[in-house]
N, C-alpha and C positions, 0 to 999 in steps of 0.2 A: 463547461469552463473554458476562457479564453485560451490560449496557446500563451505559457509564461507567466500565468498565474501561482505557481505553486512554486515553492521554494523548500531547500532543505531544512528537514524536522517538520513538516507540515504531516499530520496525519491524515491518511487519502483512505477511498473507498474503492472497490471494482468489487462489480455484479460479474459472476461467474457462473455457469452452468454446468450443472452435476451430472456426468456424464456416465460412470459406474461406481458401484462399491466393491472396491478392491479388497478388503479385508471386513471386518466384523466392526472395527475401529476406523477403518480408514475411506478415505470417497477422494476417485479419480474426477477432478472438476478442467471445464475449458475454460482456461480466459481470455478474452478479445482484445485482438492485436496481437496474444503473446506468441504463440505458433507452436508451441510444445507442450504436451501434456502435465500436468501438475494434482499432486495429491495430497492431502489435507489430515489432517484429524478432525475425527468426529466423532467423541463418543456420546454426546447428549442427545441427538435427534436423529431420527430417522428418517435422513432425506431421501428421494429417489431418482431416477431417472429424467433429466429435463428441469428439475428443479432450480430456482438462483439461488445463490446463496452469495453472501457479501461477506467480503474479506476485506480487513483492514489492515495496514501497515503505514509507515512510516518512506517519505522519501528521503531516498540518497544519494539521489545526482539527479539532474535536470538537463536534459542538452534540447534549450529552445530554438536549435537550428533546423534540427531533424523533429521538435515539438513530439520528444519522447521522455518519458520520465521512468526513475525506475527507482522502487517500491521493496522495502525488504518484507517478505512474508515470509519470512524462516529462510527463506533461499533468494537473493535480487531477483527481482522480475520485471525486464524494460516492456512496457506497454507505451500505445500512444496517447497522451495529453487527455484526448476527448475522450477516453474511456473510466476516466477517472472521478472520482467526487470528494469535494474536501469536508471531512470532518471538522479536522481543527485546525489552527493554525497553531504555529508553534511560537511562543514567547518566551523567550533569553530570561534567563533567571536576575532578579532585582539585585544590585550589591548593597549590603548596607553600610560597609567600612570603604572609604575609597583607597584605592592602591596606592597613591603618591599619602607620604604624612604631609602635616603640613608643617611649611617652613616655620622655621622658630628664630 
């Protein structure tokens, strides 16, 4: 993805690698760019070791200067730009009454 393509409420992707299983529930994973370990639930599958696994969240700030974004997965997470993938985009809900009435 370009640098500046994502906007907030866009729903984004990042490929992460499963790094251990911290509990019977839970999997310590690494994610790229972010620099600090992070851990997940997991009770449907039994990943392991080196495995990717793809997390999805939600953006909630964008700073296209430094071409970092950052991504709520339960906790903000700033990653950079390129390591991202968009899902969806996000579109503003339709009104069907407009705000102003009309003049009479």
């Amino acid at each position: 993805m370009a640098k500046g393509s994502f906007n907030i409420g866009d729903e984004v992707a990042i490929t992460a690698k499963v790094r251990r299983r911290v509990t019977e529930d839970r999997v310590s994973v690494s994610i790229p760019s972010y620099g600090q370990p992070h851990s997940i639930v997991d009770r449907t599958s039994k990943v392991k070791h080196g495995q990717e696994i793809e997390l999805i969240g939600d953006v909630t700030r964008v700073d296209e200067e430094a071409g970092k974004v950052t991504v709520n997965l339960g906790i903000p997470v700033t990653v950079k730009a390129e390591t991202l993938r968009l899902v969806t985009r996000y579109v503003p809900p339709k009104r069907k009454v407009p705000l102003i009435d009309k003049a009479t």
